[in-house]
N, C-alpha and C positions, 0 to 999 in steps of 0.2 A: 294371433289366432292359433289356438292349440286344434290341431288337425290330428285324426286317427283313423287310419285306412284298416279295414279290417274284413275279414270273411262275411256274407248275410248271415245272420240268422234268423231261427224260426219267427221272430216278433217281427220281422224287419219289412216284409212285401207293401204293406200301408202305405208306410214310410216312403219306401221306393217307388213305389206308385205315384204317390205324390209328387215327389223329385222328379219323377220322371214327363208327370205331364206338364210342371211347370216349364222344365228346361225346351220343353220344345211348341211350347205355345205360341210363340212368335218367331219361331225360325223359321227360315225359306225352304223350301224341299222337303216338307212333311206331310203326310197323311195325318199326322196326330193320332198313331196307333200303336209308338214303342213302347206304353207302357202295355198295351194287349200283347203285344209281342215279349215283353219281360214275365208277362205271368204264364203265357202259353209256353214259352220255353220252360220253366219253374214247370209246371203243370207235366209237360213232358219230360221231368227229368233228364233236360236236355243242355240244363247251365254246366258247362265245366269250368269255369269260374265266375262266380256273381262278389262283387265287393262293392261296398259303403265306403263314404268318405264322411267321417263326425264331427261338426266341432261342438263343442259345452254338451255332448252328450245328444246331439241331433242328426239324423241322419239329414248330410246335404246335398250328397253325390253318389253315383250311382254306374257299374260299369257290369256289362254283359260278356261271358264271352261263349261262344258256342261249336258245336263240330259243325265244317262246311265238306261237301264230296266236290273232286275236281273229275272233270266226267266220268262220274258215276263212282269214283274211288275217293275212300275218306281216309285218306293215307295220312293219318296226323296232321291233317289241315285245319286251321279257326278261323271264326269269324270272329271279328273285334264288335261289338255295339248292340244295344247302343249305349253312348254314355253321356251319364248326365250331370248336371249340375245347378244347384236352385241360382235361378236370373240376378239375384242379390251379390250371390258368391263369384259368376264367370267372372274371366281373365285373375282371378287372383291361384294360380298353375294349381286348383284341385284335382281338372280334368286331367291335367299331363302328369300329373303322381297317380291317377288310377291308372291309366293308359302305364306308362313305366312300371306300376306292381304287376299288371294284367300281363306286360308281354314277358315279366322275367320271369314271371311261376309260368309261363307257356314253355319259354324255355329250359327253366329246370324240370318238368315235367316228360321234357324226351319231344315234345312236338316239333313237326317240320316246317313249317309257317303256320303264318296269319294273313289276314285279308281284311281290308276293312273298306266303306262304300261312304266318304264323304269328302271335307273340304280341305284339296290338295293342300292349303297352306299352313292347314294346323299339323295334318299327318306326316307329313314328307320329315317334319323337325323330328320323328322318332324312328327315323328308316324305313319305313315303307312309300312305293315310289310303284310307276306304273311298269307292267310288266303285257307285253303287246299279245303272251300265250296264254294269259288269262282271259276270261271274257265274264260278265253278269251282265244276259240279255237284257235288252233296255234300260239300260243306265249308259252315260257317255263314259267313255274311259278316263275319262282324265280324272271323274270321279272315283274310280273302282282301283284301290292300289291293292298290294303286298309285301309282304318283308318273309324272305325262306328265310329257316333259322340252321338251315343247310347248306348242301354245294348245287343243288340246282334247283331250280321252279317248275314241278311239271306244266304242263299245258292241256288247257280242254274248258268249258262251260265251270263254272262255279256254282251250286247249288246251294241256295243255307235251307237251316231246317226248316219243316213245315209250317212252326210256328210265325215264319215270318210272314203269313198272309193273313193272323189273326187282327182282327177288327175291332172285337168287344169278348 
């Protein structure tokens, strides 16, 4: 499989659309709204990094990442998500090669973490783990990790953007 992770570009939203509502059509824990959430973030020029995963020239995967405030302060914090990948392709490690490009350009970028809000046994394998001063109301913790790209973790509510209430 010739695999090619690379920045979105302009032709590419379709694409990821597509990716997106496939990879999450029979997953557990969804509203089935990330791909509203991938374009309302797009929309608000709000992606600080959006990446494609191609093989033979198709987009198959698909990774978000966005700025989150920890109460009230957006002190170089991200949110990881969502990320995707077309049902034919998972478990073949597309997802964990965007996840790994996503957090090294976070961290060559100067950010202080990330955060990301799903299933502890994929995420923990790239260093994010729960941290008891974070909090994202209504979610259980064990779901809601972090990884500081620093020497400490602030503490307080986690907020992602607006865009994450988008529907349609």
């Amino acid at each position: 499989m010739n695999l090619l992770i690379r920045p979105e570009r302009p032709a590419d939203p379709a694409a990821i659309e597509s990716v997106t509502v496939a990879a999450f059509l029979h997953a557990p824990h969804t509203d089935h709204n990330e791909h509203c959430i991938v374009a309302a973030l797009r929309s608000a020029q709000a992606l600080s990094i959006s990446l494609v995963a191609e093989v033979d020239a198709a987009v198959v995967g698909h990774i978000a990442v966005s700025p989150v405030s920890i109460a009230g302060d957006s002190a170089g914090w991200f949110g990881l998500g969502p990320v995707s990948v077309v049902p034919a392709l998972q478990g073949k490690c597309i997802g964990s090669k965007l996840v790994r490009q996503a957090l090294g350009m976070l961290k060559e970028q100067g950010a202080s973490g990330c955060v990301v809000l799903g299933d502890p046994l994929y995420y923990t394998r790239f260093g994010f783990r729960n941290e008891a001063c974070l909090v994202l109301p209504g979610v259980p913790p064990e779901y809601f990790m972090a990884m500081s790209f620093g020497p400490a973790v602030p503490a307080g509510v986690v907020s992602y953007h607006p865009a994450f209430t988008a529907t349609h």
